[in-house]
C-alpha positions as a printed Julia matrix, in Angstrom:
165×3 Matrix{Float64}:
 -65.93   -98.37  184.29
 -62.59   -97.24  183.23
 -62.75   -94.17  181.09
 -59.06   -93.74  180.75
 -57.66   -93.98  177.28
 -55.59   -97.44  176.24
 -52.7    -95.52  174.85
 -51.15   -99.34  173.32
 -55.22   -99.86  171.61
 -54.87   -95.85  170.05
 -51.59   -97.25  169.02
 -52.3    -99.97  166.92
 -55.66   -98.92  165.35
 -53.53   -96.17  164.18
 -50.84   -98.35  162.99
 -53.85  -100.18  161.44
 -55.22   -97.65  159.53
 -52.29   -96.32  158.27
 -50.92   -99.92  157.31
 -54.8   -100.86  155.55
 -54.42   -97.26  153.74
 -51.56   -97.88  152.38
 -51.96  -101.19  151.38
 -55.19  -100.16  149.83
 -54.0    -97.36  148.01
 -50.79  -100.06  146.23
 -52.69  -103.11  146.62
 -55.41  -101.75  144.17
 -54.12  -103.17  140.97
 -53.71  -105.95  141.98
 -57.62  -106.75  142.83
 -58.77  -104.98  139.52
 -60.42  -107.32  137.65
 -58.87  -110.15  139.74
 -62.35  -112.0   140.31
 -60.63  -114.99  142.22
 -59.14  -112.15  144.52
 -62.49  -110.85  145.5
 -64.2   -114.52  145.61
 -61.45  -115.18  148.47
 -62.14  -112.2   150.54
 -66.19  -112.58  150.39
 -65.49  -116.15  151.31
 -62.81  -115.17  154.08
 -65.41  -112.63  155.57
 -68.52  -114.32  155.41
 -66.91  -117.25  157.52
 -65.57  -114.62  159.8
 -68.55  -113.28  160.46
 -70.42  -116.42  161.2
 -67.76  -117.25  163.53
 -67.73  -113.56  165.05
 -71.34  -114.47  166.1
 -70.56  -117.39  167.88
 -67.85  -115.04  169.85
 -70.55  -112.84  170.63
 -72.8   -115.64  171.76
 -70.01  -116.93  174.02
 -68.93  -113.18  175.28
 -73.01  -112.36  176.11
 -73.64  -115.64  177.93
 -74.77  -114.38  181.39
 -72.77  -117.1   183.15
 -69.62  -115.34  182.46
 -70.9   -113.07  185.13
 -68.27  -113.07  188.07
 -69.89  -114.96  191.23
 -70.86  -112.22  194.04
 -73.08  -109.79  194.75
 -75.15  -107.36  192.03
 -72.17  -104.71  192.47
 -69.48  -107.5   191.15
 -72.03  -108.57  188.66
 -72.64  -104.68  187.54
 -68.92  -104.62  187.0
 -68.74  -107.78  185.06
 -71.34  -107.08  182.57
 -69.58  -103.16  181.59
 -66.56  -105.2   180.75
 -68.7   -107.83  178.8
 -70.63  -105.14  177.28
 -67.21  -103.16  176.13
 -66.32  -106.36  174.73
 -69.21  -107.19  172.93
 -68.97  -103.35  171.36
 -65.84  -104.15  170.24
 -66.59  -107.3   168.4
 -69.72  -105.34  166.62
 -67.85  -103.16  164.8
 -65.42  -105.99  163.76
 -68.92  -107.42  162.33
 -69.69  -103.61  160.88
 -66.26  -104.16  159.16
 -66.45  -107.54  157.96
 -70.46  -106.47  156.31
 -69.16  -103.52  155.34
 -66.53  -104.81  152.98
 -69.07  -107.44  151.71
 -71.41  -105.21  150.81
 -68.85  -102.6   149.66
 -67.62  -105.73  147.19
 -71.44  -106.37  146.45
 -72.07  -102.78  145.27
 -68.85  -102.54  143.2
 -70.16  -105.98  141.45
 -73.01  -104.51  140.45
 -72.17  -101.58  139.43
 -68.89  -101.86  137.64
 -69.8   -101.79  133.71
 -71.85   -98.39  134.61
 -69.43   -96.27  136.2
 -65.82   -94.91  135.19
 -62.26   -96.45  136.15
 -61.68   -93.9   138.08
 -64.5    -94.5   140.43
 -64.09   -98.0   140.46
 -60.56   -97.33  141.24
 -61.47   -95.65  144.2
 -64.3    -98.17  145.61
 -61.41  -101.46  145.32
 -59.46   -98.47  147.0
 -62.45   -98.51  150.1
 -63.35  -102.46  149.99
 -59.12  -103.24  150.3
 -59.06  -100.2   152.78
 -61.82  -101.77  154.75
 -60.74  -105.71  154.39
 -57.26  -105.16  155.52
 -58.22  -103.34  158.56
 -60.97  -106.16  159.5
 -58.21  -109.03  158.7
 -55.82  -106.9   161.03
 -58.3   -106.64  163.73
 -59.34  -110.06  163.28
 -55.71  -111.36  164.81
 -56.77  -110.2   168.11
 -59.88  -112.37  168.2
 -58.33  -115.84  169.19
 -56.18  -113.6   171.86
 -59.75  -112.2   172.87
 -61.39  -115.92  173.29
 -58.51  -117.25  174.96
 -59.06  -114.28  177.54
 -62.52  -115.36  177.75
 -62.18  -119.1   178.22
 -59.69  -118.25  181.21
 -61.72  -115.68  182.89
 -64.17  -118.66  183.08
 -62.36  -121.01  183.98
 -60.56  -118.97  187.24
 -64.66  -117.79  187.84
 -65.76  -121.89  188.18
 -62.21  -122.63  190.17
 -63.8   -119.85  192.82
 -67.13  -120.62  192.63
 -65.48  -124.25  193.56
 -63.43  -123.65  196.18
 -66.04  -120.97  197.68
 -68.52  -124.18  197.5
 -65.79  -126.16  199.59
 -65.09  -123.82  201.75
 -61.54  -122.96  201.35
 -60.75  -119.43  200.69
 -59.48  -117.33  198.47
 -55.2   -117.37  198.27
């Protein structure tokens, strides 16, 4: 397993972060009191995390296993399993501003603006860095589907004989 650090990845979760923070931090008024707002993003989110799921289903499946011995197959499953890390905390983002949005529903009337402020401040920080993230996912199944694909071309042509080019 590669242990080296992917300077571009550092890159843009910091360019994430800062981009979410300050959109939280401005964005803010905007979703105060803006119930429409909020009823968008739980909607957005809870259909991203059902299809998230069905990434994770597709990532796990042991059949994306690359054909050869146990030492190809050990290989293949650290990369699946680095994947499949990655697209947990995605999740752990998308629940987490859900239930961030669910806890400032409830308790809005009983705390001061100035909290409240701040908790928008956390669910906006949180749902712009998840819808940020989330733009790499179709890049990430596309990636998948052709890994698959070239692994059944192999396993093909290995069946027929002919060798690798």
């Amino acid at each position: 397993m590669n242990s080296e650090i992917d300077k571009e990845k550092v890159k843009y979760g910091l360019s994430v972060f800062l981009f979410s923070g300050l959109g939280s931090y401005f964005g803010q008024p905007l979703i105060h009191g803006n119930d429409e707002a909020i009823n968008i993003i739980v909607t957005v989110f809870s259909i991203l995390a059902g299809f998230l799921v069905a990434i994770m289903a597709i990532i796990g499946d042991p059949a994306s296993l690359p054909s050869g011995g146990w030492r190809i197959a050990r290989l293949g499953s650290d990369i699946i399993y680095t994947r499949l890390v990655r697209q947990k905390w995605l999740f752990i983002l998308y629940l987490g501003a859900l239930v961030t949005i669910f806890i400032s529903t409830l308790i809005k009337d009983q705390i001061p603006f100035s909290v409240e402020k701040w908790i928008e401040r956390i669910y906006l920080l949180i749902s712009i860095n998840a819808i940020l993230l989330s733009f790499k996912l179709p890049s990430a199944l596309l990636q998948l589907h052709q890994e698959r694909i070239e692994h059944e071309i192999k396993s093909r042509r290995e069946a027929e004989g002919i060798k690798e080019d």
